[in-house]
C-alpha positions in Angstrom: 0.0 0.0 0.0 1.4 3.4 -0.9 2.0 5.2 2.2 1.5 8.5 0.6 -2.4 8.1 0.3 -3.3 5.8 3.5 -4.4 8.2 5.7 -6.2 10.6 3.2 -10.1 11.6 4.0 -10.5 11.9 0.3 -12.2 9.2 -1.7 -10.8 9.4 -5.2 -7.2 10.1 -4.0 -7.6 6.8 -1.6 -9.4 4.9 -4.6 -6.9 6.4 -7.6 -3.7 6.7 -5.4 -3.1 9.9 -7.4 -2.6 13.3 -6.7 -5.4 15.5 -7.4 -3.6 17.7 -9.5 -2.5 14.5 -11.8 -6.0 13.3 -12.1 -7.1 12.5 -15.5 -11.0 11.8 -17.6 -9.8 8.2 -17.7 -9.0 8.5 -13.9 -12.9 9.7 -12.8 -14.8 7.7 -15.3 -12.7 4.7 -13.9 -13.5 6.1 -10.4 -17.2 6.2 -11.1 -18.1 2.8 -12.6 -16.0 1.1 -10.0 -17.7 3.1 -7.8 -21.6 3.0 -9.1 -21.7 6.9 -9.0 -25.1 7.6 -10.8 -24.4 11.9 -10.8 -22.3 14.0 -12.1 -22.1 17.8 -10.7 -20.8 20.8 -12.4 -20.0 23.6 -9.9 -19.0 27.3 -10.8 -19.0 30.9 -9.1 -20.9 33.8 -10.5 -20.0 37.4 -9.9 -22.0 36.8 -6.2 -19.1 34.1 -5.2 -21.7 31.7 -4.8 -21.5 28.0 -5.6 -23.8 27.2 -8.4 -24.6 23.7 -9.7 -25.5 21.7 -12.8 -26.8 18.2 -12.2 -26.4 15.2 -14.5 -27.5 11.5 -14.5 -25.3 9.4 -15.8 -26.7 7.5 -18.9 -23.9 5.7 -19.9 -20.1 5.4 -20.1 -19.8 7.5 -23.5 -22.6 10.0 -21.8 -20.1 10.4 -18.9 -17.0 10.8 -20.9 -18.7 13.3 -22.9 -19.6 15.5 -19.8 -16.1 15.5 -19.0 -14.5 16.1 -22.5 -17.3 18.7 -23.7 -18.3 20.4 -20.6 -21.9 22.5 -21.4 -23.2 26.1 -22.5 -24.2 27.9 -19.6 -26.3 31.7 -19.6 -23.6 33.9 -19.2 -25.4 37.3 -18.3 -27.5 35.2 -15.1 -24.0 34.8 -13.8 -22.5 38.0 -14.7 -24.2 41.5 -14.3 -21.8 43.0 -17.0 -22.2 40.0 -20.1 -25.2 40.6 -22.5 -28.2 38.9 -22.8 -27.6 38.8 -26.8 -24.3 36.9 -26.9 -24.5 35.3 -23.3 -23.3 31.6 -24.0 -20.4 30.5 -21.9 -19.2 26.6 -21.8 -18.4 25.4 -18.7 -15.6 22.4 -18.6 -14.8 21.1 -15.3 -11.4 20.7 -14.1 -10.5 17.1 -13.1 -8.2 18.1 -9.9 -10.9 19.4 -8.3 -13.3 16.2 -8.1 -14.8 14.6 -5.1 -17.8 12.9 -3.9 -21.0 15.1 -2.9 -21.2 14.6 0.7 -25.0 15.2 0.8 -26.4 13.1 -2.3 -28.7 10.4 -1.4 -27.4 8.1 -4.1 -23.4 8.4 -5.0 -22.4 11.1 -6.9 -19.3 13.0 -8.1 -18.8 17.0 -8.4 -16.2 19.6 -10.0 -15.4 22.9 -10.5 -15.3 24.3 -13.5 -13.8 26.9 -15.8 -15.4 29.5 -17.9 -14.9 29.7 -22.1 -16.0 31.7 -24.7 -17.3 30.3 -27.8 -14.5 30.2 -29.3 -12.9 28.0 -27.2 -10.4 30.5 -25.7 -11.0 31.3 -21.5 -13.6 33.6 -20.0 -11.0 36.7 -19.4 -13.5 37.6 -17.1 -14.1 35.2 -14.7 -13.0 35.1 -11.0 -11.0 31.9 -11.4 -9.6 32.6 -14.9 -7.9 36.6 -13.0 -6.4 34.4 -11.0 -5.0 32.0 -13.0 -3.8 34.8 -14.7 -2.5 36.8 -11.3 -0.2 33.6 -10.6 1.0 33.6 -14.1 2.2 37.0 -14.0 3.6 36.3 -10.5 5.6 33.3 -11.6 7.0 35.0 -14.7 8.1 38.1 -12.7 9.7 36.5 -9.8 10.4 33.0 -10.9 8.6 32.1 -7.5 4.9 30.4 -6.7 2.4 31.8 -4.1 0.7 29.6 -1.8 -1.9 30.8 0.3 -4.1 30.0 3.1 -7.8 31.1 4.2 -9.4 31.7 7.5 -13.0 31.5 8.0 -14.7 33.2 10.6 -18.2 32.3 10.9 -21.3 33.1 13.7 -23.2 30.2 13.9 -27.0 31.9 14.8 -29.6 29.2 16.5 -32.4 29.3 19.7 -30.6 30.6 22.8 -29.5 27.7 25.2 -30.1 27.9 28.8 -27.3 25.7 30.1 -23.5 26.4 30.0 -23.6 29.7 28.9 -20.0 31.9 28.2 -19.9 34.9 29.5 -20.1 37.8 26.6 -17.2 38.4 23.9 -15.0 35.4 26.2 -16.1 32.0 23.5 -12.1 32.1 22.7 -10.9 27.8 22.3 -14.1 26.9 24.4 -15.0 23.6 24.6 -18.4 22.0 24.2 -20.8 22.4 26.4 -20.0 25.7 26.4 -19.2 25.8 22.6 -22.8 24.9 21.1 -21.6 24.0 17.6 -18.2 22.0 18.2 -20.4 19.1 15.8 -20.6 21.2 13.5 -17.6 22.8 13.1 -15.7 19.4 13.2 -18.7 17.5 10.9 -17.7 20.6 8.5 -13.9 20.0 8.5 -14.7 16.5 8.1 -16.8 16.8 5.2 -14.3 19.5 3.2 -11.2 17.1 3.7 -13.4 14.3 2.1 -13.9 16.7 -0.9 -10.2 17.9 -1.3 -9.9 20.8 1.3 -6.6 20.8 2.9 -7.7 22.0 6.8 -5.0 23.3 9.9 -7.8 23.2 12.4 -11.1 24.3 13.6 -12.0 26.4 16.7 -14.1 28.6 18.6 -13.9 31.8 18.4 -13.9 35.1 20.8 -17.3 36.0 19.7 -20.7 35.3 21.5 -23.6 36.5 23.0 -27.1 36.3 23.0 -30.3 38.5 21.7 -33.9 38.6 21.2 -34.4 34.6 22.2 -31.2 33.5 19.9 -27.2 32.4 20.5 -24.7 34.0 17.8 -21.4 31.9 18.1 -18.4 32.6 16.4 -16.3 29.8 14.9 -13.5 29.3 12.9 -11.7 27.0 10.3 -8.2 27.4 9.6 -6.4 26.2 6.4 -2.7 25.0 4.9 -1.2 26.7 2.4 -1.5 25.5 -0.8 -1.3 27.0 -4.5 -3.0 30.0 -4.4 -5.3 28.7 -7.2 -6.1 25.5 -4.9 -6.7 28.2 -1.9 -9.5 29.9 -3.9 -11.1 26.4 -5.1 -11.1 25.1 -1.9 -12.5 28.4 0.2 -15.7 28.1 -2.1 -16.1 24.5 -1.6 -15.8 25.3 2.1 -18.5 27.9 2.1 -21.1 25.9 0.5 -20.4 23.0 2.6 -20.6 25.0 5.6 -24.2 26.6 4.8 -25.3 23.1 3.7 -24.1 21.3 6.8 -26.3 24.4 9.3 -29.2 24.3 6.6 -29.1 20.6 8.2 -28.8 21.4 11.7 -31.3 24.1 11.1 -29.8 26.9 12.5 -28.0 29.7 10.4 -24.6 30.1 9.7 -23.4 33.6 8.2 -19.7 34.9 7.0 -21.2 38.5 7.8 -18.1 40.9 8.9 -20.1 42.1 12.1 -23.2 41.2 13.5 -23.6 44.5 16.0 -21.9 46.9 17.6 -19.3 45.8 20.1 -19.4 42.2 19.2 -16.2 40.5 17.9 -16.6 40.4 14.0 -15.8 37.8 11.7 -12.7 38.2 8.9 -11.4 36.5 6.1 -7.4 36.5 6.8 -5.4 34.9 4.4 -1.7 33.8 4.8 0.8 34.1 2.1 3.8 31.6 1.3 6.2 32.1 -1.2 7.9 29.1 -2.7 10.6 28.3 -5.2 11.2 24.9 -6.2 9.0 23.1 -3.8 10.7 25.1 -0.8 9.8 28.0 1.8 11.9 31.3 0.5 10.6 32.5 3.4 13.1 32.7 5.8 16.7 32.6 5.7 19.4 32.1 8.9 16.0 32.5 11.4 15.1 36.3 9.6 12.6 37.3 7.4 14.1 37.2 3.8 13.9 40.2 1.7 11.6 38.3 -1.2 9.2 38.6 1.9 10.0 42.2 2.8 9.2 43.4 -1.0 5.9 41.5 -0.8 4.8 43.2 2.1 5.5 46.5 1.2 3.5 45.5 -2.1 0.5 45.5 0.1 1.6 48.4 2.0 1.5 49.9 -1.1 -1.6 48.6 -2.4 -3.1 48.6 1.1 -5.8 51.3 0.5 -6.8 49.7 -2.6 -7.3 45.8 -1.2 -10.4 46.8 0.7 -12.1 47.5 -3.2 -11.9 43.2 -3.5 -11.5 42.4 0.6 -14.2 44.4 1.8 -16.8 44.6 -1.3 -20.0 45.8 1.0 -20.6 48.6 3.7 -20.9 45.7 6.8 -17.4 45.1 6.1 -16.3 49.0 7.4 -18.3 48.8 9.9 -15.8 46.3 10.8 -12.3 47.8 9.8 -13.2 50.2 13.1 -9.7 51.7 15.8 -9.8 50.2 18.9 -10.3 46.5 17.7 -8.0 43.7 16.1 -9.0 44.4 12.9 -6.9 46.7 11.0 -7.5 50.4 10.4 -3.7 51.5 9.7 -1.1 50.6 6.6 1.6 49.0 8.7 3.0 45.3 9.6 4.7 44.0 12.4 5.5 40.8 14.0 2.9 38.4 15.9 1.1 42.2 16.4 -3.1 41.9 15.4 -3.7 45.3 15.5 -1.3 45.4 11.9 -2.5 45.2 8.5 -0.1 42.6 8.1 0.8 40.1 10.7 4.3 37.8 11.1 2.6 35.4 13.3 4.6 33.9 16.0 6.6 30.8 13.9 9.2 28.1 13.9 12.2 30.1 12.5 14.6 28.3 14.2 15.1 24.1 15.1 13.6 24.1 18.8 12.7 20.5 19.6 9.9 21.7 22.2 7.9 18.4 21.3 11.1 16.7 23.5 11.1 18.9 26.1 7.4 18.5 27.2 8.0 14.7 26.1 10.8 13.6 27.8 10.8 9.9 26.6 11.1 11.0 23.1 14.7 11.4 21.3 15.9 14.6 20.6 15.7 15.9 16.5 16.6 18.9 14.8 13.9 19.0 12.3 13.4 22.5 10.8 10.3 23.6 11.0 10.8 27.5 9.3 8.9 25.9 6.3 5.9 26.8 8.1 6.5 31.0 8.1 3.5 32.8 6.2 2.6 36.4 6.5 -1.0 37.2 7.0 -3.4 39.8 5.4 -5.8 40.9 8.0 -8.3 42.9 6.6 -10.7 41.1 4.1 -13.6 38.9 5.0 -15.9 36.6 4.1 -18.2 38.9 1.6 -15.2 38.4 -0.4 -14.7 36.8 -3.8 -12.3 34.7 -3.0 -10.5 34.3 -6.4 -10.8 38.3 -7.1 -9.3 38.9 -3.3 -6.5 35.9 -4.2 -5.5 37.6 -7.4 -5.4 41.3 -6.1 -3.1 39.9 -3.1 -1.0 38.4 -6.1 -1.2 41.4 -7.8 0.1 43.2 -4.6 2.5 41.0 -4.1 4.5 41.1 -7.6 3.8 44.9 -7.8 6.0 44.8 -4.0 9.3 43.0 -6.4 8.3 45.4 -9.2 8.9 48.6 -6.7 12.5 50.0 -6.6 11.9 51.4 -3.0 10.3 48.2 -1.6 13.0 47.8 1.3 12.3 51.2 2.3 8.5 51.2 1.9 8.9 47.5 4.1 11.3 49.7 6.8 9.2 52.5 7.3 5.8 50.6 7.5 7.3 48.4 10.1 6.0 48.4 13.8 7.3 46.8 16.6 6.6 43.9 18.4 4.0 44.6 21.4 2.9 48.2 19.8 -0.7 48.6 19.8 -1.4 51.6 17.2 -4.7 52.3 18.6 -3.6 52.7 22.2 -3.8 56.5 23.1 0.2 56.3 23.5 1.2 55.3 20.5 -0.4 57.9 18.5 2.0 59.6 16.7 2.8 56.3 15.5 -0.6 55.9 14.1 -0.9 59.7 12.7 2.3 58.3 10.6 0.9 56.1 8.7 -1.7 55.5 5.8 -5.2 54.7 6.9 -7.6 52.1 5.6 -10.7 53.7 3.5 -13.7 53.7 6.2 -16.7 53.0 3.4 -16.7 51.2 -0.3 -16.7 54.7 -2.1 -13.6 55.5 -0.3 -12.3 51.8 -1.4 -13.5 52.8 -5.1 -11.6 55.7 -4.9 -8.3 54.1 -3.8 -8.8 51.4 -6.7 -9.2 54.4 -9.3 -6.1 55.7 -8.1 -4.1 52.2 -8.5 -5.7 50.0 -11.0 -2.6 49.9 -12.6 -1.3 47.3 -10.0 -4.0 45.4 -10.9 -4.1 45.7 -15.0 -0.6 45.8 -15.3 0.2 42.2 -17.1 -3.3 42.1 -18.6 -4.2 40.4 -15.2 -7.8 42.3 -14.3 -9.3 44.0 -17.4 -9.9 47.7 -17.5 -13.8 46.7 -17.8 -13.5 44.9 -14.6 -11.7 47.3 -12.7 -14.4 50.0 -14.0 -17.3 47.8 -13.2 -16.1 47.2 -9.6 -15.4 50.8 -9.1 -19.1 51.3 -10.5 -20.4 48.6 -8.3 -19.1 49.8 -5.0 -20.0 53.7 -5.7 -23.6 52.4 -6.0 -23.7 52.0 -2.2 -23.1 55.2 -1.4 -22.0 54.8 2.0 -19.4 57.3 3.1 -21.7 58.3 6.1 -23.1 55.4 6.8 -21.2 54.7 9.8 -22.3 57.7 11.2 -25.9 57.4 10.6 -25.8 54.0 12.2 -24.0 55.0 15.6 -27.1 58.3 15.1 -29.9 55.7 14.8 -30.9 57.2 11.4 -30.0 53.2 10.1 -31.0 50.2 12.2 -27.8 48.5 11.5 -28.9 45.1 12.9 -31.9 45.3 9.6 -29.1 46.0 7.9 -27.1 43.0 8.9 -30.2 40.8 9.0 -31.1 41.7 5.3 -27.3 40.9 4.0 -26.3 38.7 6.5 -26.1 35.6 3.8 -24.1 37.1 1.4 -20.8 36.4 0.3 
């Protein structure tokens, strides 16, 4: 038995003993008649980063291969806002890395994800996933490195108020059930997305709780490894939809909303970068940061203002991005430090065989664990696109090697460890730096003013960038925070009515 695959939750990599990334249309159609799978499932995101599905019964073993070969036309402009009803057609062919077995048909079945084409044959330029693709490419040829990345999900699980081990307000941090309410399914959910390919770090609960009008909001979290950034974005959506499948089940509500009320812990969408050349962390060098990691981050220094225009697509998530909390109001980094944009979280840069120290029966070793280094974007969250977020973070990134001061921009952007910038006496610190835009106009404005990091390399399309600008002007929010702290909004309505999206 190869050792590689014995312990994986995924049933075609256990059945195939393959890779995902090497599997073929021999390797599913194989997998499915051994297996009696009797569906087949396209999946895709619109412009809404949704999940959308196209079901197939099987008819036969050329009907199947065809599916896979051909893919099938789609209507473009109900998936797009900006494609036209008169020449809408799209094909969607799935992609056969990104198969796995539906873990809620009643009869067996096997789903993908699937890429957008034109008629002609050539790639959707703009879809989501195809940016992306194209973000990495541009990466890669620029810097002769890969990105990896890695998502956090913050979630409030929403359900009938429990009477019985309650947690005190805002204090749900790593609790344990009973006092953690949803531990089953958090862990059924992790369960379920390594089964269909999702590469998980761990699951928790998070800071986040409290109770209101006969209901418990708890805040959860699930954690990923770093994997190609394509992979990250795949694997984010399948989480999602999983997720809100798994709560439809235990009939309670489950919401990526950025905040939920005022004074409540709210939920992000942090994502950790890797860079990687030749199958190794370039990370970290003699227990430092390296410099490739330095120019990155002052890319998004850089870029910072911008970001929020694909991180934080909707007013909720400004209400957010608020001083005085972890999130992140100001352009600066620093290490293991959550009140920075970006974080250097706490991380093995040097042997330390701690395992043997708290183990004393067990033999020294001087494995290496710096591999594990990643830098974390704080700001986005779950209303996010997860492919446009991953490519404007790749965008970011190359734009940081592209920038003959990016040493500098890294040096002067730097905090230090322990320094909270929204702590009364640090702020001069905070008065020196850039600030985050506080509403989606201000976001739009910021993208206007870079959209050449972003359409540089042919990566996002003029179009695009216009359309998002256009999109995020419509919500004409630059007061909005006001008006809700004045009462002139009921901001819970406001969460209520947009509290699924994303």
């Amino acid at each position: 038995m190869d050792k590689k695959f014995s312990m994986t939750p995924n049933p075609l990599v256990a059945f195939l003993k393959k890779d995902p990334k090497d599997f073929t249309r021999e390797d599913i159609v194989k997998f499915c008649e051994a297996n009696e799978v009797e569906f087949i499932n396209f999946h895709y995101c619109g412009w809404d980063g949704k999940i959308k599905t196209l079901n197939f019964v099987i008819q036969s073993k050329e009907h199947l291969e065809n599916i896979l070969a051909a893919g099938e036309r789609v209507d473009g402009s109900s998936l797009f806002p900006f494609v036209e009803a008169g020449k809408s057609d799209l094909y969607v062919v799935p992609r056969y890395k990104t198969a796995f077995m539906n873990p809620f048909a009643e009869v067996p079945t096997v789903d993908l994800l699937c890429s957008f084409f034109h008629r002609d044959g050539e790639p959707f330029e703009s879809s989501p996933q195809y940016i992306l693709e194209k973000a990495h490419e541009a990466f890669k040829a620029e810097t002769g490195l890969e990105m990896y990345a890695m998502g956090e999900l913050e979630y409030y699980v929403i359900a009938p108020e429990e009477k019985l081990f309650l947690v005190a307000d805002q204090k749900g941090y790593h609790q344990s059930a009973p006092f953690c309410k949803f531990e089953d399914l958090r862990t059924e959910a992790m369960r379920l997305i390594a089964q269909a390919g999702g590469n998980i770090k761990y699951g928790h609960s998070e800071v986040g709780n409290f109770t209101q009008d006969g209901k418990i909001y708890e805040q959860n979290e699930i954690e990923f490894l770093p994997v190609n950034i394509e992979d990250a974005a795949d694997q984010l959506a399948i989480a999602k939809w999983i997720m809100r499948q798994l709560a439809f089940a235990y009939d309670a509500d489950l919401t990526f909303a950025p905040t939920i009320t005022v004074g409540k812990a709210g939920s992000g969408m942090h994502v950790h970068c890797k860079f990687v050349k030749d199958g190794k962390s370039v990370m970290t060098e003699n227990g430092e940061l390296t410099d490739i990691c330095r120019k990155a981050i002052a890319g998004y220094m850089d870029a910072g203002t911008s970001l929020p225009a694909f991180g934080n697509p909707h007013p909720l998530s400004f209400m957010r991005l608020v001083p005085h909390q972890e999130a992140p109001t100001s352009l600066c980094w620093s290490f293991s430090n959550r009140s920075a944009l970006v974080r250097v979280p706490l991380g093995w840069l040097k042997p330390s065989d701690m395992a043997a120290k708290c183990n004393p029966q067990q033999p020294q070793s001087d494995k290496d664990f710096s591999d594990k280094q990643t830098f974390e974007w704080r700001a986005s969250d779950g209303f996010a696109d997860t492919y446009l977020l991953l490519a404007a973070l790749c965008a970011a990134a190359r734009h940081g090697f592209e920038m003959p001061d990016a040493l500098e921009v890294a040096e002067r952007t730097y905090v230090g460890l322990g320094v909270n910038i929204h702590d009364a006496s640090n702020k001069a610190v905070q008065e020196a730096l850039e600030q985050l835009p506080a509403s989606c106009v201000a976001a739009a404005a910021e993208l206007e003013k870079d959209r050449l990091i972003y359409t540089s390399k042919g990566v996002f399309s003029d179009n695009i960038v216009d359309y998002m600008i256009s999109y995020l002007r419509a919500f004409n929010d630059e007061t909005m925070r006001d008006d809700i702290n004045a009462g002139r909004i009921d901001g819970m309505k406001l969460v209520m009515e947009n509290i699924n999206n994303g």
